[in-house]
Predicted model as a PDB file, atoms N, CA, C, CB and O in Angstrom, pLDDT in the B-factor column:
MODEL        1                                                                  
ATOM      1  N   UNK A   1      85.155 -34.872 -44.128  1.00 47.00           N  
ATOM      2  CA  UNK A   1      84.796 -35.033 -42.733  1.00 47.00           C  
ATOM      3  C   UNK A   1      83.297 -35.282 -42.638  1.00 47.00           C  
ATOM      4  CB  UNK A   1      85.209 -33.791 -41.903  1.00 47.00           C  
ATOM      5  O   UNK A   1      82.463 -34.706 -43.336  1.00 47.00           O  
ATOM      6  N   UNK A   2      83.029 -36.218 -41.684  1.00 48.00           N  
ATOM      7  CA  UNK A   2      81.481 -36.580 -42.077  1.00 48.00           C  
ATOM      8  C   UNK A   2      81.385 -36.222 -40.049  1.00 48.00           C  
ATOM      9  CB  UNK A   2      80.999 -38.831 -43.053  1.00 48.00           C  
ATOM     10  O   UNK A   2      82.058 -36.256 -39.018  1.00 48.00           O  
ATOM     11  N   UNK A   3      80.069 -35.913 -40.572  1.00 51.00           N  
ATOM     12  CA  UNK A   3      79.241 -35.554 -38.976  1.00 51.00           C  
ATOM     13  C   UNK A   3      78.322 -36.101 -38.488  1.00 51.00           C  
ATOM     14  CB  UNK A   3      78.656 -34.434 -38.790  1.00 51.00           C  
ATOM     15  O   UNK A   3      77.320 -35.650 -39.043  1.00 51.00           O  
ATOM     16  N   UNK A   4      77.978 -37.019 -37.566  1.00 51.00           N  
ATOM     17  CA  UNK A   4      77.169 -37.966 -36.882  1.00 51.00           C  
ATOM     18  C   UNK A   4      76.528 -37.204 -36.045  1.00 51.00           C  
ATOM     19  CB  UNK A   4      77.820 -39.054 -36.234  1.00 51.00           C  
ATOM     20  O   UNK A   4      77.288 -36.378 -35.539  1.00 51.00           O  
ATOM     21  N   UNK A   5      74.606 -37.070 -35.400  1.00 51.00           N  
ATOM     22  CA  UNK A   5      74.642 -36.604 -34.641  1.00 51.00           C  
ATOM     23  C   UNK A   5      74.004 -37.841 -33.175  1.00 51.00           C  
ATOM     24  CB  UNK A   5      74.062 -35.357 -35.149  1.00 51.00           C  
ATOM     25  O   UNK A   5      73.142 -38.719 -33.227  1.00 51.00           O  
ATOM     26  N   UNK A   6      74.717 -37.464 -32.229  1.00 53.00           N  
ATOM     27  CA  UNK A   6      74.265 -38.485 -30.564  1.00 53.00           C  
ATOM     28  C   UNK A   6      74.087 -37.792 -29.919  1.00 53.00           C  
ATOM     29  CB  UNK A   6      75.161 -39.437 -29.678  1.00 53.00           C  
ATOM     30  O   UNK A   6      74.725 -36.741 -29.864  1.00 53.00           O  
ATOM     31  N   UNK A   7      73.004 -38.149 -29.057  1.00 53.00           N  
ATOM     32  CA  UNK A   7      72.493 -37.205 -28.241  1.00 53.00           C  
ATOM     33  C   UNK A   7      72.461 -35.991 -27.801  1.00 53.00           C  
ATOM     34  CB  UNK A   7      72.556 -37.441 -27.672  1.00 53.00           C  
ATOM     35  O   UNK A   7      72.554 -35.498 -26.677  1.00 53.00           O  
ATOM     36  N   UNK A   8      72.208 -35.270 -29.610  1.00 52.00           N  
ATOM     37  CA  UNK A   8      72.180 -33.973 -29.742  1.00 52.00           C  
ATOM     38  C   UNK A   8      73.903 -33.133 -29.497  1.00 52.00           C  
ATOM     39  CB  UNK A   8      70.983 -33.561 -28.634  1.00 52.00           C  
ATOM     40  O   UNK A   8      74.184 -31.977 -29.184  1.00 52.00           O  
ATOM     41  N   UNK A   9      74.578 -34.066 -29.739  1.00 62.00           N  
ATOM     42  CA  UNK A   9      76.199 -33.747 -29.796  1.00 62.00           C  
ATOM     43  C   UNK A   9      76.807 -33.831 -31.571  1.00 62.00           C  
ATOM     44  CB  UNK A   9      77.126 -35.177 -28.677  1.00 62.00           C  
ATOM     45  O   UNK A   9      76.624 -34.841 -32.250  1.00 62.00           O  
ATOM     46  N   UNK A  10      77.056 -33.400 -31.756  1.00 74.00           N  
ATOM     47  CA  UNK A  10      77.961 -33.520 -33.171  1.00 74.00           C  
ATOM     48  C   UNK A  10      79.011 -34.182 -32.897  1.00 74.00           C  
ATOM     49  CB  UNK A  10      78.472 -32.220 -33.848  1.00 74.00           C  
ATOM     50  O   UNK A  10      79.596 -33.773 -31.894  1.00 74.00           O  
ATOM     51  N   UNK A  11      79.538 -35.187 -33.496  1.00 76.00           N  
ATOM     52  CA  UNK A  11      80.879 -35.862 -33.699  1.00 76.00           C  
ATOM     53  C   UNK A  11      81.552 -35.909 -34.514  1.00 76.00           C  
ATOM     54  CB  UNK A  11      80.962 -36.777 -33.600  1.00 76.00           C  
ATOM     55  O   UNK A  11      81.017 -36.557 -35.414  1.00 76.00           O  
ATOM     56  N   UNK A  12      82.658 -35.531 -34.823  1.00 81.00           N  
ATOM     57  CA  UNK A  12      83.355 -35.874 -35.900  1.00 81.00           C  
ATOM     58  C   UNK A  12      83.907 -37.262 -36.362  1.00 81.00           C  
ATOM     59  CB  UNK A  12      84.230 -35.161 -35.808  1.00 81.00           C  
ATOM     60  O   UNK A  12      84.594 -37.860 -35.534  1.00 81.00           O  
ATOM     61  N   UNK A  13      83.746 -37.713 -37.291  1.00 86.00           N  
ATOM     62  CA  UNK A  13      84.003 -39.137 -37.772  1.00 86.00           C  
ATOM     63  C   UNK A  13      85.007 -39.452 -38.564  1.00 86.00           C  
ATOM     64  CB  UNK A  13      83.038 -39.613 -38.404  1.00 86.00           C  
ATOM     65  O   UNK A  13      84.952 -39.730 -39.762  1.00 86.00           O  
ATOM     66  N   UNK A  14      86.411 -39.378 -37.507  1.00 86.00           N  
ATOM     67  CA  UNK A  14      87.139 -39.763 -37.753  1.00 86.00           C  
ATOM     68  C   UNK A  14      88.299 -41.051 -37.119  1.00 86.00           C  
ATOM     69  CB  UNK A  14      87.252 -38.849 -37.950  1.00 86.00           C  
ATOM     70  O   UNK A  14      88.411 -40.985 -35.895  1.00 86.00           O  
ATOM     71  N   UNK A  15      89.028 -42.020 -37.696  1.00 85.00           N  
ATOM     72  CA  UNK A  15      89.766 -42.765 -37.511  1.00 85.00           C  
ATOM     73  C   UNK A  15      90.207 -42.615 -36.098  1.00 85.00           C  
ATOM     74  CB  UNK A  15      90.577 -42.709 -38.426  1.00 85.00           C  
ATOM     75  O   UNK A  15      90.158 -43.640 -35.418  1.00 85.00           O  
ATOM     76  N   UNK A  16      90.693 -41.352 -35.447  1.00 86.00           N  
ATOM     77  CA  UNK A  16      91.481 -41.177 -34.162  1.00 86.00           C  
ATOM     78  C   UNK A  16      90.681 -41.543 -33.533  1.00 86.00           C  
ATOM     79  CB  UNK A  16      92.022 -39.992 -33.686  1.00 86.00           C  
ATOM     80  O   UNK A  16      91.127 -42.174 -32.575  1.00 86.00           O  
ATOM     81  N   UNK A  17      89.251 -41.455 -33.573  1.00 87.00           N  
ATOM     82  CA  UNK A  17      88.176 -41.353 -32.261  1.00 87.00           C  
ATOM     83  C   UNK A  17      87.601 -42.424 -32.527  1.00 87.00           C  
ATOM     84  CB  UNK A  17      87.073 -40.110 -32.078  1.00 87.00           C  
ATOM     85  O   UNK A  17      86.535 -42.325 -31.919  1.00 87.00           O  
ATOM     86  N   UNK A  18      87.621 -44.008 -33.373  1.00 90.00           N  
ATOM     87  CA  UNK A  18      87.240 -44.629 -33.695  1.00 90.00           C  
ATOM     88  C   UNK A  18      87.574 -45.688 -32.515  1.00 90.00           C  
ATOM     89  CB  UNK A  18      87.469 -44.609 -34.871  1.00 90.00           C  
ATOM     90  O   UNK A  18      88.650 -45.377 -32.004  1.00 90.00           O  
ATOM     91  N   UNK A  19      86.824 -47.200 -31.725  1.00 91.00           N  
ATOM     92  CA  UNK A  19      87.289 -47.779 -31.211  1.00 91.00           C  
ATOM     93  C   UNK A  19      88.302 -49.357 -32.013  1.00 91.00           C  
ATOM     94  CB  UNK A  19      86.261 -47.776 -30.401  1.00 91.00           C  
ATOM     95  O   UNK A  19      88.636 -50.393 -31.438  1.00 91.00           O  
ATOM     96  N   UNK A  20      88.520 -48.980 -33.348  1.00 91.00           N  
ATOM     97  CA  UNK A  20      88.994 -50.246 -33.888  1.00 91.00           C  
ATOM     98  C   UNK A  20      90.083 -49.632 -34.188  1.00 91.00           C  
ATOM     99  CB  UNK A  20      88.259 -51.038 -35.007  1.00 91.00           C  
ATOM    100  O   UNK A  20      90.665 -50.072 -35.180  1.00 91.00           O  
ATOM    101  N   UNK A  21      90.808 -48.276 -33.360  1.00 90.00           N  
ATOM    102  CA  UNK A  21      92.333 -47.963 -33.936  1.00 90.00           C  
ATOM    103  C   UNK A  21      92.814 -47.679 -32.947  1.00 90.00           C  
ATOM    104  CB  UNK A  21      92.662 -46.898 -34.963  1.00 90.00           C  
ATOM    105  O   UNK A  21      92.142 -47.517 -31.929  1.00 90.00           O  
ATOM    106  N   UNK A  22      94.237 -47.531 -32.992  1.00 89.00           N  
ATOM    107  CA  UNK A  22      95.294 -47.278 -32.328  1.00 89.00           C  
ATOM    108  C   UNK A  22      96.399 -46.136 -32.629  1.00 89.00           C  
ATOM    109  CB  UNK A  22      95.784 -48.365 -32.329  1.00 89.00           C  
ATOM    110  O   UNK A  22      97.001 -46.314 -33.688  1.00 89.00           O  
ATOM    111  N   UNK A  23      96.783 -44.951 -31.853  1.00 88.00           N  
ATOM    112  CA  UNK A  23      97.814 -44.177 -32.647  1.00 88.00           C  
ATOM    113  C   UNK A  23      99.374 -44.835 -32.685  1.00 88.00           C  
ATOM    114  CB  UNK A  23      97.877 -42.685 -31.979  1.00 88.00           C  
ATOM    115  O   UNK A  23      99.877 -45.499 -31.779  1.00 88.00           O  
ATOM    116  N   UNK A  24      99.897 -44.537 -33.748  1.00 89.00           N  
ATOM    117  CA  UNK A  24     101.054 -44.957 -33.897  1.00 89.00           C  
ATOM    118  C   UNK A  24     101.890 -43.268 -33.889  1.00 89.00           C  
ATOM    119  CB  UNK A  24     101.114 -46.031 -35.330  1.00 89.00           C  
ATOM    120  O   UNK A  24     101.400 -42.157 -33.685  1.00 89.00           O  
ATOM    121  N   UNK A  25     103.178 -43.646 -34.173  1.00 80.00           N  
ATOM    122  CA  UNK A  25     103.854 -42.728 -33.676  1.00 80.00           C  
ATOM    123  C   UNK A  25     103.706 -41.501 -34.503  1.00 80.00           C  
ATOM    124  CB  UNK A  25     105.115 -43.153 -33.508  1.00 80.00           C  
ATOM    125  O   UNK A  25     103.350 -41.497 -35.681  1.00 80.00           O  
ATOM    126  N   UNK A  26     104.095 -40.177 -33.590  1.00 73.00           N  
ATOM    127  CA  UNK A  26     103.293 -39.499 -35.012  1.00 73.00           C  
ATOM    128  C   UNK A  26     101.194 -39.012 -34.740  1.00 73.00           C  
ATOM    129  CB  UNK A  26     103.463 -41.243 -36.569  1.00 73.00           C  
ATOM    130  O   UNK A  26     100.377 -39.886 -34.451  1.00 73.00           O  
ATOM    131  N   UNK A  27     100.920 -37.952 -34.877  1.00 72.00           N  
ATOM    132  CA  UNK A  27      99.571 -37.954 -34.469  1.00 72.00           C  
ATOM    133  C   UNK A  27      99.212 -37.668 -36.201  1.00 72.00           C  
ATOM    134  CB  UNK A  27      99.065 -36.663 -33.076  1.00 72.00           C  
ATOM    135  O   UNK A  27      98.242 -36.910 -36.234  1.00 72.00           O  
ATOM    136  N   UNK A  28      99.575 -37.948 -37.324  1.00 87.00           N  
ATOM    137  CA  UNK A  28      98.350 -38.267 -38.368  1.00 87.00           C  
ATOM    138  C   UNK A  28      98.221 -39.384 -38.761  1.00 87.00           C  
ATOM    139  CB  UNK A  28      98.331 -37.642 -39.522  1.00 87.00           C  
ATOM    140  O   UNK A  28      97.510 -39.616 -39.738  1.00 87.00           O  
ATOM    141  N   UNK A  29      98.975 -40.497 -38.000  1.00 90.00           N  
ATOM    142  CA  UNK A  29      98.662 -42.355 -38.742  1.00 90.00           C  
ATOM    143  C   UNK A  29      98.102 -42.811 -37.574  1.00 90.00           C  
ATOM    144  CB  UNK A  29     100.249 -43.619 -39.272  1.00 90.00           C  
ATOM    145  O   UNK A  29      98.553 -42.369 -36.517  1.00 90.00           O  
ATOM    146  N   UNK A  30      96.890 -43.895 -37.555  1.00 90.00           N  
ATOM    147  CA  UNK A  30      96.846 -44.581 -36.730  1.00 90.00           C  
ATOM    148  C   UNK A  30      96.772 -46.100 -37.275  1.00 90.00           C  
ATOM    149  CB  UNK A  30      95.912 -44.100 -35.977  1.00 90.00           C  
ATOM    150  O   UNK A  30      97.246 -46.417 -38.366  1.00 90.00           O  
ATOM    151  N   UNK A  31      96.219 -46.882 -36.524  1.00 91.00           N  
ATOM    152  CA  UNK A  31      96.768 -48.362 -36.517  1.00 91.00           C  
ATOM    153  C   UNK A  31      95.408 -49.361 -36.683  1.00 91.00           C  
ATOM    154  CB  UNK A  31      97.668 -48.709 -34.930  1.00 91.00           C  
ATOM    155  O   UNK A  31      95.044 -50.238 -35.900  1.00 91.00           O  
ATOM    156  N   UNK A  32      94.742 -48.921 -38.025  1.00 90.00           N  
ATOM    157  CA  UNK A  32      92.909 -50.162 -37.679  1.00 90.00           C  
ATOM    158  C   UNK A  32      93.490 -51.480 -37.926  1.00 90.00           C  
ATOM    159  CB  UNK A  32      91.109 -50.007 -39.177  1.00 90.00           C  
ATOM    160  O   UNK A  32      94.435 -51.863 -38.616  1.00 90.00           O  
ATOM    161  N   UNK A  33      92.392 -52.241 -36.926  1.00 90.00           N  
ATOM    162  CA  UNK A  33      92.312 -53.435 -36.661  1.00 90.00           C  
ATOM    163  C   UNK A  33      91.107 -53.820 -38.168  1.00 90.00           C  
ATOM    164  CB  UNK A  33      91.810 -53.650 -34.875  1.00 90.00           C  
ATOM    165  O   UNK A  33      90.945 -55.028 -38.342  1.00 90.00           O  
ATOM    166  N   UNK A  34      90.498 -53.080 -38.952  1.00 89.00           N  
ATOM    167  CA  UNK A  34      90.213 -53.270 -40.109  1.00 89.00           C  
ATOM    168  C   UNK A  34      90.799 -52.954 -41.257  1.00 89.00           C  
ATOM    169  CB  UNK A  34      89.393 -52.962 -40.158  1.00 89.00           C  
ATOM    170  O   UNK A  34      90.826 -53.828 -42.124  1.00 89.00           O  
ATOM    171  N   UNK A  35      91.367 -51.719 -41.519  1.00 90.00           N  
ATOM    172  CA  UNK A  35      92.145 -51.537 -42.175  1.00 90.00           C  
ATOM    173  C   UNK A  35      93.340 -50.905 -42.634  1.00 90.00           C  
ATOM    174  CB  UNK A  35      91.748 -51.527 -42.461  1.00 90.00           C  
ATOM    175  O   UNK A  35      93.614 -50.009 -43.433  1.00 90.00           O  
ATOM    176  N   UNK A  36      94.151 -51.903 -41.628  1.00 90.00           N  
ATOM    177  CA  UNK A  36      95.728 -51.241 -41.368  1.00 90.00           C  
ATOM    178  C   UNK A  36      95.818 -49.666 -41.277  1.00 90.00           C  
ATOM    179  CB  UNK A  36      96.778 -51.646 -42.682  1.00 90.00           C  
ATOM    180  O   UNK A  36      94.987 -48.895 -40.798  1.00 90.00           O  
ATOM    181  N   UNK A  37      97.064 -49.379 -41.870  1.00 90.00           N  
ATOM    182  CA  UNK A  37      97.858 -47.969 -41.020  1.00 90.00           C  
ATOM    183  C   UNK A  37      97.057 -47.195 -42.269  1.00 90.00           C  
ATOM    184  CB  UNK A  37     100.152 -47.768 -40.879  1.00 90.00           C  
ATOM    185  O   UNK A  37      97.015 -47.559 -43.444  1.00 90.00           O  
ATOM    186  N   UNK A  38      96.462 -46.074 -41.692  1.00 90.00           N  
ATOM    187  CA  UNK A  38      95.516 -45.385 -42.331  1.00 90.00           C  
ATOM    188  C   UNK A  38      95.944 -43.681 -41.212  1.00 90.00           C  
ATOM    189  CB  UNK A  38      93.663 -46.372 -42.189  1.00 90.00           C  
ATOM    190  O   UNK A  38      96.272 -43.525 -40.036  1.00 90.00           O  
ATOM    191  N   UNK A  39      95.653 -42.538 -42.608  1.00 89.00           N  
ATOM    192  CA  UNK A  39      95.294 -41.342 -41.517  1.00 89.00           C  
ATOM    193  C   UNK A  39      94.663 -41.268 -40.622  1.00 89.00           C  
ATOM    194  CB  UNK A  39      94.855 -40.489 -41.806  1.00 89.00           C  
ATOM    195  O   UNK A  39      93.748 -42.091 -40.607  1.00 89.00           O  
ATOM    196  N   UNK A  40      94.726 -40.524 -39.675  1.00 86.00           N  
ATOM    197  CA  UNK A  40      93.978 -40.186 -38.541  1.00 86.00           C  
ATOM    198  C   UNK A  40      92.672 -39.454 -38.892  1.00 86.00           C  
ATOM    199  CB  UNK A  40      94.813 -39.374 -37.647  1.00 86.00           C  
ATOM    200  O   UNK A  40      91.719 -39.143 -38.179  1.00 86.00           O  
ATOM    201  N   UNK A  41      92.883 -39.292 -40.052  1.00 87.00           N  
ATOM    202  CA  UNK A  41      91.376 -38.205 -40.458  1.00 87.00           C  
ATOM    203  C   UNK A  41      90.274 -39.176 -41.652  1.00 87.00           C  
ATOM    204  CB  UNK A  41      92.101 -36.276 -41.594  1.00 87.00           C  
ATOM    205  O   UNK A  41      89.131 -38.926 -42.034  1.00 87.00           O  
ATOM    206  N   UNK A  42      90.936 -39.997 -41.890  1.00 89.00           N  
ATOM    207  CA  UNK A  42      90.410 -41.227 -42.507  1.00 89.00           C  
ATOM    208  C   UNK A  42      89.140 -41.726 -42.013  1.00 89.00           C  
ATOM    209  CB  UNK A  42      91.331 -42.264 -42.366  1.00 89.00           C  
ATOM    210  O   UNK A  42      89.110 -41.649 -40.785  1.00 89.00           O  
ATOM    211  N   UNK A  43      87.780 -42.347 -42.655  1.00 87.00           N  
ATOM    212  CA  UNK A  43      86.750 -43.301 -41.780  1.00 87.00           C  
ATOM    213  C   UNK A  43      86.314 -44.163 -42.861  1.00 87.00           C  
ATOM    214  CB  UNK A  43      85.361 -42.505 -40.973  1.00 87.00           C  
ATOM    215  O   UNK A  43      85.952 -43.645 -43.918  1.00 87.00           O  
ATOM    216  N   UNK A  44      86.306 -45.521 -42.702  1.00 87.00           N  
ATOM    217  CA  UNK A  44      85.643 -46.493 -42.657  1.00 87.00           C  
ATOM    218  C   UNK A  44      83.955 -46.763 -42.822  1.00 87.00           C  
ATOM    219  CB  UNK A  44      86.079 -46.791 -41.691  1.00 87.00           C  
ATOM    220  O   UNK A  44      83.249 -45.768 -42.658  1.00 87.00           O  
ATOM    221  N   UNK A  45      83.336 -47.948 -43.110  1.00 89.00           N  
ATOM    222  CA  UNK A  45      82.292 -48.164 -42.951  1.00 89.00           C  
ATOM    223  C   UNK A  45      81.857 -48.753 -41.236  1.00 89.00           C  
ATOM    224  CB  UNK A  45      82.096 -48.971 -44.092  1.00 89.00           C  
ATOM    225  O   UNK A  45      80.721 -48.818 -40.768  1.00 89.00           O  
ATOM    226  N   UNK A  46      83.357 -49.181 -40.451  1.00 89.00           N  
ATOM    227  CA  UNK A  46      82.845 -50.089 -39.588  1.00 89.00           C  
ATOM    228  C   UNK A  46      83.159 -48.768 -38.336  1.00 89.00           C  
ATOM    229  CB  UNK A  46      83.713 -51.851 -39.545  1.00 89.00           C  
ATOM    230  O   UNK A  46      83.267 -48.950 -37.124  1.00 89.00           O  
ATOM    231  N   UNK A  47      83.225 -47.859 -38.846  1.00 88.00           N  
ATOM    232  CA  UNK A  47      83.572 -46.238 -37.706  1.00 88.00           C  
ATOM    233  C   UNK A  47      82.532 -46.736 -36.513  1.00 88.00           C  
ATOM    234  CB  UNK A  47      82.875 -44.116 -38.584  1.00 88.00           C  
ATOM    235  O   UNK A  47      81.326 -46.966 -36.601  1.00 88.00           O  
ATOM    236  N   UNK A  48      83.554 -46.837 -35.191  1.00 89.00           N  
ATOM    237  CA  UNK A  48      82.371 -47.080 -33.845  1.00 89.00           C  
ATOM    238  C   UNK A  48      83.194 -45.745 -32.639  1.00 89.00           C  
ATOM    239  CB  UNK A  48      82.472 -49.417 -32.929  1.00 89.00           C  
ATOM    240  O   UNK A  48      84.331 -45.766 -32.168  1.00 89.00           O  
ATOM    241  N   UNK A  49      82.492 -45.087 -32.517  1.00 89.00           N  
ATOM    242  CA  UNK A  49      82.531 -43.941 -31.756  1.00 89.00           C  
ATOM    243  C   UNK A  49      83.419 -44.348 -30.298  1.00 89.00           C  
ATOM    244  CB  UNK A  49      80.920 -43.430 -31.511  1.00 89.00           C  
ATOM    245  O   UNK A  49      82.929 -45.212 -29.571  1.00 89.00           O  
ATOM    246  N   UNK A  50      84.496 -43.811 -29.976  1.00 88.00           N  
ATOM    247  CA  UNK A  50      84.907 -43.937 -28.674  1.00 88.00           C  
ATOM    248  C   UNK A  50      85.388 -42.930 -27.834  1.00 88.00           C  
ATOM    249  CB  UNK A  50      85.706 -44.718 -28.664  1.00 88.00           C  
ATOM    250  O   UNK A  50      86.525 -42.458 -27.791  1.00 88.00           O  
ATOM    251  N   UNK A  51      84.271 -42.614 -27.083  1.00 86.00           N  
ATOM    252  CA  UNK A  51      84.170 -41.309 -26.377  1.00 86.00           C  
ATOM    253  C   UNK A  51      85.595 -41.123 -25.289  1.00 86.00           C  
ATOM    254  CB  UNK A  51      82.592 -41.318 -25.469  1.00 86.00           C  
ATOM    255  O   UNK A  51      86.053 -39.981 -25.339  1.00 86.00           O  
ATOM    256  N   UNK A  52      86.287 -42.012 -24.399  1.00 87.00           N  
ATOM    257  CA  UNK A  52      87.470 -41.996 -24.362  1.00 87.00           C  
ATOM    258  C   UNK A  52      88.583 -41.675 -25.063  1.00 87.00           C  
ATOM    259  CB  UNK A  52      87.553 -42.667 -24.172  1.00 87.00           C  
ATOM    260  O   UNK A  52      89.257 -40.832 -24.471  1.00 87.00           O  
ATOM    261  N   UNK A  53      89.170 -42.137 -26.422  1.00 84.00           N  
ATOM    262  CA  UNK A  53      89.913 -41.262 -27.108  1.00 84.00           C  
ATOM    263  C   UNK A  53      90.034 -39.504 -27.674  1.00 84.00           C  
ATOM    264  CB  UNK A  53      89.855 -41.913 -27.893  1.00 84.00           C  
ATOM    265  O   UNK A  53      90.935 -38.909 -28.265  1.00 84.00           O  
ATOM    266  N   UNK A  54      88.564 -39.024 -27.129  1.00 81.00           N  
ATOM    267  CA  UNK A  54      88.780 -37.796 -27.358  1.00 81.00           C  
ATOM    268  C   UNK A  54      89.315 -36.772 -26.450  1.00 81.00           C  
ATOM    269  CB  UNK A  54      87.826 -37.466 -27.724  1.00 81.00           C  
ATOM    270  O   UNK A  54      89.242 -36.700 -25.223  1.00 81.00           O  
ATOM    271  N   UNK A  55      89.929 -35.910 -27.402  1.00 79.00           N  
ATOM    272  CA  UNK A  55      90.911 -34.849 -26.000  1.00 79.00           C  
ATOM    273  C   UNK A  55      89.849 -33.620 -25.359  1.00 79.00           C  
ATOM    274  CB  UNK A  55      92.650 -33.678 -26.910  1.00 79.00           C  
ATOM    275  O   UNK A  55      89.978 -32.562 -25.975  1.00 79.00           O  
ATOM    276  N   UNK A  56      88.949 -33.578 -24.368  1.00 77.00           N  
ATOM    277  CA  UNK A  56      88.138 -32.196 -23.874  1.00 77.00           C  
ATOM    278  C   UNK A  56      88.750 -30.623 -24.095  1.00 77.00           C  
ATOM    279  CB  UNK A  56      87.977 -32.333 -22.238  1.00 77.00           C  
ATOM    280  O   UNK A  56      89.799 -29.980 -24.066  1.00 77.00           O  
ATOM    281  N   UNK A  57      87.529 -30.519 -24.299  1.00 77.00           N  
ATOM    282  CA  UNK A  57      87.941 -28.699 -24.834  1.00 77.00           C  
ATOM    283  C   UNK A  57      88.328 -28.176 -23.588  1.00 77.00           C  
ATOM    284  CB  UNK A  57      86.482 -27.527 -25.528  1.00 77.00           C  
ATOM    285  O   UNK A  57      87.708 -28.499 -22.574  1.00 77.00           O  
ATOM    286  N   UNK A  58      89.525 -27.209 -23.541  1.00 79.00           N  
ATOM    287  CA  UNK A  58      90.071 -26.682 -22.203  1.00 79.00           C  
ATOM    288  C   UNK A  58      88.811 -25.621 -22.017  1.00 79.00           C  
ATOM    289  CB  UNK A  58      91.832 -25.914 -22.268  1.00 79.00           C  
ATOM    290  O   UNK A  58      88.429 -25.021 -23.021  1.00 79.00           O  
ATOM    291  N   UNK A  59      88.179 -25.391 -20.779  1.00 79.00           N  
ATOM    292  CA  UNK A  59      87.400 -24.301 -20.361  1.00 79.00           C  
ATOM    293  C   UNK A  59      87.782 -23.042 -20.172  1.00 79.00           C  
ATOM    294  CB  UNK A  59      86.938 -24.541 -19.412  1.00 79.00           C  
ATOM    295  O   UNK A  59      88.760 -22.873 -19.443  1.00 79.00           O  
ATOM    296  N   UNK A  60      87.214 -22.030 -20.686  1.00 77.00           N  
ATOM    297  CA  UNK A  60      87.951 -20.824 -20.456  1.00 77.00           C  
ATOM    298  C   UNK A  60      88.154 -20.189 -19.077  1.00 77.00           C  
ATOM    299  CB  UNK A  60      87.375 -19.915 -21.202  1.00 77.00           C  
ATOM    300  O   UNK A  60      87.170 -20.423 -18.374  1.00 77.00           O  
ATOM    301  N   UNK A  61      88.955 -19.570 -18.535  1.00 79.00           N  
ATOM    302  CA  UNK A  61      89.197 -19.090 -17.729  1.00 79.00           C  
ATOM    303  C   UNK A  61      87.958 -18.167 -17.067  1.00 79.00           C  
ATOM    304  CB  UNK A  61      90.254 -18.642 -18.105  1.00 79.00           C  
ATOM    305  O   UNK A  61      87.122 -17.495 -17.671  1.00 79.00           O  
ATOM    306  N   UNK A  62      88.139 -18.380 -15.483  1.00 78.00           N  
ATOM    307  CA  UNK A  62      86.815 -17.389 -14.959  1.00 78.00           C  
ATOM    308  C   UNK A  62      87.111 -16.051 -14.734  1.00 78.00           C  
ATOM    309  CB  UNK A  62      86.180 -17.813 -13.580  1.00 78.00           C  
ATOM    310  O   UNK A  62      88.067 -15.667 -14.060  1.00 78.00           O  
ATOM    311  N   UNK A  63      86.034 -15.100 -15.476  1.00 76.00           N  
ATOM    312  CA  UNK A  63      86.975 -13.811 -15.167  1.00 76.00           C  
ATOM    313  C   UNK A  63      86.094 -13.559 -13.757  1.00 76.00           C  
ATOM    314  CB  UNK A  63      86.972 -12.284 -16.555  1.00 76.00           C  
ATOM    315  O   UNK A  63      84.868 -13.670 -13.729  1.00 76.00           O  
ATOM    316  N   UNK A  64      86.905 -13.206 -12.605  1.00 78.00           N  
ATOM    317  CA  UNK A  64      86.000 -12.303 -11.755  1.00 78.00           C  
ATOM    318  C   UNK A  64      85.649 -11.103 -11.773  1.00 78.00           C  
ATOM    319  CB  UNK A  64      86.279 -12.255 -10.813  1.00 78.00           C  
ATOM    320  O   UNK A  64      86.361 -10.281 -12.350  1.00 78.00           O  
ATOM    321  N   UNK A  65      84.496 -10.736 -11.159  1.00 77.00           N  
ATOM    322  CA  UNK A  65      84.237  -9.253 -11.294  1.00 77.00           C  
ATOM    323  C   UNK A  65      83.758  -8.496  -9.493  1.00 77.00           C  
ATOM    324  CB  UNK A  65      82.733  -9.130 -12.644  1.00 77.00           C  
ATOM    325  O   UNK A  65      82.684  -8.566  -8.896  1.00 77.00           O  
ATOM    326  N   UNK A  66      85.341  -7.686  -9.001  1.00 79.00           N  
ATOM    327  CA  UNK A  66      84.691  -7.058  -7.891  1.00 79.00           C  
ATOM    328  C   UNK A  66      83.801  -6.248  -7.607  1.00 79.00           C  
ATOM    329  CB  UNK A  66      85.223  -6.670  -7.432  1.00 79.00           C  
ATOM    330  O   UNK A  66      83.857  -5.387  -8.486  1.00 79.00           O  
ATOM    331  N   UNK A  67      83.123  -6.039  -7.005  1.00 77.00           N  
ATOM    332  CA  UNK A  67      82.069  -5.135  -6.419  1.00 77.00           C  
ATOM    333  C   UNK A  67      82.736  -4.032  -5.092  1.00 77.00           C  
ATOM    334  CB  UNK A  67      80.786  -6.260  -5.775  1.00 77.00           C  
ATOM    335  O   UNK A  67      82.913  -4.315  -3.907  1.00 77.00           O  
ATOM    336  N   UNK A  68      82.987  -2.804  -5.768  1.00 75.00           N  
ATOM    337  CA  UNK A  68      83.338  -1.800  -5.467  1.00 75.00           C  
ATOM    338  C   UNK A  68      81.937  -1.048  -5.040  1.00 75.00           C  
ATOM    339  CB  UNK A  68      84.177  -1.304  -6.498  1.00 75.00           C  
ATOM    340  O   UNK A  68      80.942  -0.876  -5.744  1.00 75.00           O  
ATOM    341  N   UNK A  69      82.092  -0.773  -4.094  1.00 77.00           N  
ATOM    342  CA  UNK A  69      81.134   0.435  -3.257  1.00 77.00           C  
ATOM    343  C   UNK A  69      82.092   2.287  -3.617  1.00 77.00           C  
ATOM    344  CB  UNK A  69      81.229  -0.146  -0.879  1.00 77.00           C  
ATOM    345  O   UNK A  69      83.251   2.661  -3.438  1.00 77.00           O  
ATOM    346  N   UNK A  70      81.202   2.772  -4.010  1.00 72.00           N  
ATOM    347  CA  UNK A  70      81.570   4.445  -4.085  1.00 72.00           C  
ATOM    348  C   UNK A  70      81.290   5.290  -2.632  1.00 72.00           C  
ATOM    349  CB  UNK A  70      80.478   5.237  -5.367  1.00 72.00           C  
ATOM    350  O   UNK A  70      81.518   6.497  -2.567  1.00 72.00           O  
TER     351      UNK A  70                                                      
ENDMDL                                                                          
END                                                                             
């Protein structure tokens, strides 16, 4: 796994998040337009970052906290 850093973000550099692939069925193959059906965890020399294919981290839940008077 190789790590790129952009604007102070870490990326992971892989095939899924690449803009020259496609997933095929199945989430560990995808589909390069350079070099055919390859893992999803796979990268290339021509790896171009596509911030759309990535899935956002779910946010954790808000805990509230009441304010009780004694």
């Amino acid at each position: 796994m190789k790590i790129s850093k952009k604007n102070d973000m870490e990326i992971e550099r892989f095939c899924r998040f690449c803009q020259h692939s496609a997933p095929l069925a199945g989430e560990d193959t995808v589909l390069c337009q350079k070099k055919g059906i390859v893992s999803s965890e796979y990268v290339c020399g021509k790896f171009t970052y596509d911030p759309l294919k990535r899935e956002p981290k779910r946010l954790a839940k808000e805990v509230r906290l009441e304010y009780v008077e004694l």
